[in-house]
N, C-alpha and C positions, 0 to 999 in steps of 0.2 A: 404657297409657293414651294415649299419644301416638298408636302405630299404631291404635288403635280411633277417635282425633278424627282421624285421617284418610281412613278407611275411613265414615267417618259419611256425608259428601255422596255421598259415590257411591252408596252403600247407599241412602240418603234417594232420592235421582233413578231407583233401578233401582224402590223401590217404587211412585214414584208411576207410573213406566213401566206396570209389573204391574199396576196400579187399575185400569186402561183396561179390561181385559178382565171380564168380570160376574162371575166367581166370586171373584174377588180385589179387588173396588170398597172393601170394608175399610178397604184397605192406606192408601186417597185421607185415612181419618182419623186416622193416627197423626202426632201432629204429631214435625218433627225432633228433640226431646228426646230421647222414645224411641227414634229410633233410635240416636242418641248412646249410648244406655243398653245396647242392643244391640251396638254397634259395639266398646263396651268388651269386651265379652266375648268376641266373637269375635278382639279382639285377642290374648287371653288367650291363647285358646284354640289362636290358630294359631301362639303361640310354645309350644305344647306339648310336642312334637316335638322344635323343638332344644333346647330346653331338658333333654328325659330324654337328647338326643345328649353336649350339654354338661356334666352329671352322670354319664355315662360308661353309661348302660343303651340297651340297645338294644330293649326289649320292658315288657310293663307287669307283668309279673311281679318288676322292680325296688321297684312300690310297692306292693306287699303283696296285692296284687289275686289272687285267682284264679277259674278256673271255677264256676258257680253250677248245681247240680243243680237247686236248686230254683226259679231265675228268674223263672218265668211265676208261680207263686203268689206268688213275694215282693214282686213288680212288682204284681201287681190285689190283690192283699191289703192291701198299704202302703197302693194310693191309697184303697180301699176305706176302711179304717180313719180315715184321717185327713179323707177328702172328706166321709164320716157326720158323724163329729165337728162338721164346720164348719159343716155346715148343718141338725145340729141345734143348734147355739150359737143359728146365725141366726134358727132359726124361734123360740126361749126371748126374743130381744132382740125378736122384731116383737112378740110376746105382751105382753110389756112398755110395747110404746110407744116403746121407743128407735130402732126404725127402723120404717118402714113399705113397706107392696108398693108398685111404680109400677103405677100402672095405663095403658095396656093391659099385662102383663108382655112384655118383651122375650125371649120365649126363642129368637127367629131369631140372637141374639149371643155364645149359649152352645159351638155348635160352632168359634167360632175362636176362644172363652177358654181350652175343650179344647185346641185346637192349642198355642195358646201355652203352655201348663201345663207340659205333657208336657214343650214342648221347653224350657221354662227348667229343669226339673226334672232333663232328663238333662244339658245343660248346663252346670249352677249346681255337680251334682253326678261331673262330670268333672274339672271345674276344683277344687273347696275337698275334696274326699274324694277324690276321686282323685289329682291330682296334689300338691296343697299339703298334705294328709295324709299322703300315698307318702313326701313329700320329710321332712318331718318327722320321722315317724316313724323315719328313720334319724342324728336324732342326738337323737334325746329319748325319754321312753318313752310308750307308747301314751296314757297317761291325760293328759301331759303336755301333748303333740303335739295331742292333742283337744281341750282348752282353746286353744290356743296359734291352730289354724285355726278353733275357734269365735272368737275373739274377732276374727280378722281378719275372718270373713264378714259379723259381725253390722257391724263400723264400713266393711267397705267396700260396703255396703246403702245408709246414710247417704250417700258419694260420687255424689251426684246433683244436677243441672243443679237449681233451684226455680221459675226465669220458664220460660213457654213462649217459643220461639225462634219470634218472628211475623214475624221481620226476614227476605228472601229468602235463600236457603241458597248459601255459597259455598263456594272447596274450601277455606277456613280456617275455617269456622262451629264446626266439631268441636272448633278449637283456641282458639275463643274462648270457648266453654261449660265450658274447664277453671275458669279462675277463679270459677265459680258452684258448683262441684259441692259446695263445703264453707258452701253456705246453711243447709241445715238445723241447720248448731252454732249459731246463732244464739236455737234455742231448748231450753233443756238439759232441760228438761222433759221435750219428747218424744224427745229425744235418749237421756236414759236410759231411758226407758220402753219404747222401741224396741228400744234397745244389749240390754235382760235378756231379751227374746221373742225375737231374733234369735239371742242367745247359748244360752239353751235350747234353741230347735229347730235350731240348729249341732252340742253335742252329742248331743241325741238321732240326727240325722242320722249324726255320728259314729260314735255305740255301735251303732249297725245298720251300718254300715262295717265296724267292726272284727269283730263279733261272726262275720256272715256269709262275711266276706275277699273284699267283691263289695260292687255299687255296685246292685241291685237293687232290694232292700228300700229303699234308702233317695232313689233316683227313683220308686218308687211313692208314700211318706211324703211326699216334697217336693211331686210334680206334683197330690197328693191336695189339699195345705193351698194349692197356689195357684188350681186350679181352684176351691175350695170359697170362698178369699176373693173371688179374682176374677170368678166365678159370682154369691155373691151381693150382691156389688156393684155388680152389671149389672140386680139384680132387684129391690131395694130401695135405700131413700137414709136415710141416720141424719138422724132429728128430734130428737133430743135429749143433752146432753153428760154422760158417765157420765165423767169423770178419776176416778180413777186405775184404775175399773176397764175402762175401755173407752174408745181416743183416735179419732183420726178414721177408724180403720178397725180392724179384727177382728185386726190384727197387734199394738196396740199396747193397753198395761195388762197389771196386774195379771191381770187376768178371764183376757185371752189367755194369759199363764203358767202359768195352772192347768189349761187347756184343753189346753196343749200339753205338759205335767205327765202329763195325762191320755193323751194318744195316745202316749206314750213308756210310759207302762204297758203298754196296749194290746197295742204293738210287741211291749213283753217279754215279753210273756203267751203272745202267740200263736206268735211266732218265732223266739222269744231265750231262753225258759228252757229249753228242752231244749238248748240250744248251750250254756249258762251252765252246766248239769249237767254235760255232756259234756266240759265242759273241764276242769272242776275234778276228776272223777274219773280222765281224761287225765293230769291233772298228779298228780296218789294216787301213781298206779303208777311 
């Protein structure tokens, strides 16, 4: 956390650097939060390294990880599965009345929610199934270990800044945005409601982790459900309050639980019960 609120201004400064040029003018509206939000993870990430040094592996085959035969289908398959899912939720809620199209629709904004998807998706799923799963997994047992980085994923989701950072950006801004990140416990409500959607689609995330021995299937799954929220969040704006089935976006309630109940079927259905057979006839012999 530290190295990513220092990593935050420079980052902040190289984007708006990048704006200048027309294909990347984007970059000129992400306010510093997000990149604070960003910078955490690449913190993470770039203590990845020594940290598998530190634990004494030299290679990623220490976290349970192997080659994926089937990659390119488990990767467009996943997003497939879960980006359908999401945007058929969406179009059932405008039917409804609870949200509605913007008019004119924006879909010149959809090509860099893709961008962004993908890469929080392989990301998200480098860092909490790959590595904080790998790590686990070798002192607990798999089922155990999957609970154990679900429940970290889904509270360290919550760790975020709540004021936009409108004050000019210095090289300490990163470190002053620490003490905001635990705003959101301020309301338990959606705190829990969030914590159970986050914690389901951590294990579902998980059990396609484990099942496959590869992070595939489950960057396909992840970058599907964010481009499908973040998509059509960009297309529509919520008119009306559905608690406890539905909070101020498509992650949070009830409704999203069963939805994502649903894509973790899905999953099983299409890429995990012949694995789930396989292994138990496996273990027969």
């Amino acid at each position: 956390m530290l190295l990513g609120a220092l990593l935050a201004p420079p980052l902040f400064y190289v984007g708006q650097h990048a704006a200048t040029v027309p294909a990347l003018g984007f970059l000129a509206e992400s306010d510093f939060r997000r990149y604070f939000n960003r910078a955490i993870l690449a913190g993470a990430l770039i203590s990845f390294y020594p940290l598998l040094r530190w634990v004494g592996w030299r290679n990623l085959s220490g976290l349970g990880l192997r080659p994926d035969p089937h990659r390119w289908r488990h990767l467009a398959g996943g997003f497939l599965i879960s980006f359908v899912t999401i945007i058929l939720l969406g179009i059932v809620l405008t039917n409804f009345g609870i949200y509605h199209w913007k008019r004119p629709l924006p879909w010149n904004l959809l090509p860099r929610v893709l961008a962004s998807a993908l890469t929080v998706g392989a990301l998200e799923e480098g860092l909490f199934r790959g590595l904080f799963l790998g790590v686990a997994k070798r002192h607990a047992r798999p089922v155990t270990a999957a609970v154990f980085v679900s429940a970290l994923f889904a509270i360290l989701h919550f760790l975020k800044p709540v004021e936009d950072a409108s004050l000019p950006v210095r090289w300490y801004s990163g470190l002053a945005l620490i003490p905001q990140i635990f705003g959101q416990f301020t309301e338990p409500q959606l705190v829990v409601a969030g914590f159970t959607t986050l914690f389901v689609l951590g294990m579902m995330l998980a059990h396609a982790t484990l099942r496959t021995g590869s992070l595939w299937l489950s960057i396909g799954l992840h970058s599907g459900l964010v481009f499908g929220k973040m998509g059509f969040n960009k297309l529509a704006k919520r008119v009306a309050d559905t608690m406890p089935w539905f909070g101020p976006d498509l992650t949070i309630g009830l409704g999203s639980v069963l939805v994502l109940l649903f894509v973790w079927f899905l999953s099983w259905y299409f890429f995990l019960r012949e694995r789930s057979f396989a292994s138990v006839v496996e273990h027969a012999r």
